[in-house]
C-alpha positions in Angstrom: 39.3 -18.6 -15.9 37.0 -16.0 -17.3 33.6 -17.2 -19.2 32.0 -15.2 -22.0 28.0 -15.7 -22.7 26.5 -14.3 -25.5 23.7 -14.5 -28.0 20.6 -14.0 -26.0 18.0 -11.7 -27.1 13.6 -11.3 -27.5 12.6 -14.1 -29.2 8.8 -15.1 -30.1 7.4 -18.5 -28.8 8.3 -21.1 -31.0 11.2 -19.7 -32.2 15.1 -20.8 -31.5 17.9 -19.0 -30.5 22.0 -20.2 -30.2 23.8 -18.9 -26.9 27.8 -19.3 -27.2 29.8 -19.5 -24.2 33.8 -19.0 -24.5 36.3 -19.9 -22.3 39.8 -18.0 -21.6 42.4 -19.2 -19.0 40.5 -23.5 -19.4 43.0 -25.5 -18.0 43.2 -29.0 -16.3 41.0 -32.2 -16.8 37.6 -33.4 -16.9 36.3 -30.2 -17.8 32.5 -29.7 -17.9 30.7 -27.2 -18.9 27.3 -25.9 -18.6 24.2 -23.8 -18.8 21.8 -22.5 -15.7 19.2 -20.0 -16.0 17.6 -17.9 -13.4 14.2 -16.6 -14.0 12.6 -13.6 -12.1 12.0 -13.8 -8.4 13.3 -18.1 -8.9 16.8 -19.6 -8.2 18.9 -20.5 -10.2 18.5 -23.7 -12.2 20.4 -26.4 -14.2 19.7 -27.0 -17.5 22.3 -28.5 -19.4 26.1 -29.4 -19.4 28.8 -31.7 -21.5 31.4 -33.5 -20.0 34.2 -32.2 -22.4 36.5 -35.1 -23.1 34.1 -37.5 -23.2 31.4 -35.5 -24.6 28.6 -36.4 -22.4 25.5 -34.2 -22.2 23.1 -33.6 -19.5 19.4 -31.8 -20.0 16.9 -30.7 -17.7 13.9 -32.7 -18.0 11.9 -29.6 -19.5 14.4 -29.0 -22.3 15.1 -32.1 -23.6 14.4 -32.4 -27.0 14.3 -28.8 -27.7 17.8 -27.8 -26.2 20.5 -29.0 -27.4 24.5 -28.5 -25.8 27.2 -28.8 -28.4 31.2 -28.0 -28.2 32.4 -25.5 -30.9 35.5 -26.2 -33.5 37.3 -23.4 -31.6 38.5 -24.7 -28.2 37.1 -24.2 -25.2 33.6 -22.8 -26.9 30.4 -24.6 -26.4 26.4 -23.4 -27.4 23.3 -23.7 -26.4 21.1 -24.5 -29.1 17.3 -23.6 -28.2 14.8 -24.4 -30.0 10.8 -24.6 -30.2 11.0 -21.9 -27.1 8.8 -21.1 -24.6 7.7 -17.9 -22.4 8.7 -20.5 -19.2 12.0 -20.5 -21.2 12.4 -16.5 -20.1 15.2 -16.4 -18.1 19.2 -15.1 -17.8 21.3 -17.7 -18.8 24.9 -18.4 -17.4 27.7 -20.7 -18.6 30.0 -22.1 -15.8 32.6 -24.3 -15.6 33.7 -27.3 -13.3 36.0 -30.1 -12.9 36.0 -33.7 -12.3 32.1 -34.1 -11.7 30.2 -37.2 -11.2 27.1 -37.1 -13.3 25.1 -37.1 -9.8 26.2 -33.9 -9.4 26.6 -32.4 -12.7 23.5 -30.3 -12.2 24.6 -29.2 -8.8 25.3 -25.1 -8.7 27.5 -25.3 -6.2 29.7 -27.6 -7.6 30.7 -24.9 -10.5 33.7 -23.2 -10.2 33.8 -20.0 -12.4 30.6 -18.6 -13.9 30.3 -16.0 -16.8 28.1 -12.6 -16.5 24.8 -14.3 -18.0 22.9 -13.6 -21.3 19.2 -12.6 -21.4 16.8 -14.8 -23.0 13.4 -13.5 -23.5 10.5 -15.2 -25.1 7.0 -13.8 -25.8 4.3 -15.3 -26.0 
C-alpha cells in the first residue's frame, strides 16, 4: 500500500485549505482512513479519520467544526477539508491507513498500518 498526501501549503489565519490523500495497492475490508499531524518539537496527533464502508468520521476535539474528512469520487481518495485555520493548526500532516478498527481506537497511531510521506501545513498569523 503506498499513500499519497498532497495539497499543503502557507496559509493565512482564517483561511481554508483541502489536503488529498490517494491510495495505491487498498485492498481488504473495513478500511479506515485518516489524518495526524505532527507539530514542531510535539508527537504526533490524531485528528480525523472515516471508516470507509460505513462512512463514519471521527474529529479531534479542536477541529470539529472547522475540519471536515470526506471520501473522493475516485476510489481509494479521501480530503481533508480545513477551514477557519489557525497558527495552532501549523503542523505536517500524514494520511494513514488501517483495518478493522473499533472506534476506541480509531485515533490510536499505532494501530495504523501504512502512512504516506506527510504534507506541510503552515498557517500565519
Amino acid at each position: 500500500v503506498q499513500l499519497q498526501a498532497s495539497g499543503g501549503g502557507l496559509v493565512q489565519a482564517g483561511s481554508s485549505l483541502r489536503l488529498s490523500c490517494a491510495a495505491s495497492g487498498l485492498t481488504g475490508s473495513d478500511v479506515i482512513m485518516g489524518w495526524f499531524r505532527q507539530a514542531p518539537g510535539k508527537e504526533r496527533e490524531f485528528v480525523s479519520a472515516i471508516r470507509w464502508g460505513g462512512g463514519g468520521t471521527f474529529y479531534l476535539d479542536s477541529v470539529k467544526g472547522r475540519f471536515t474528512i470526506s471520501r473522493g469520487n475516485a476510489k481509494n481518495t479521501v480530503y481533508l477539508r480545513m477551514d477557519s485555520l489557525k497558527p495552532e493548526d501549523t503542523a505536517v500532516y500524514y494520511c494513514a491507513v488501517a483495518f478493522r478498527l473499533i472506534a476506541s481506537t480509531v485515533r490510536d497511531r499505532g494501530r495504523y498500518d501504512y502512512w504516506g510521506q506527510g504534507t506541510l501545513v503552515t498557517v500565519s498569523s
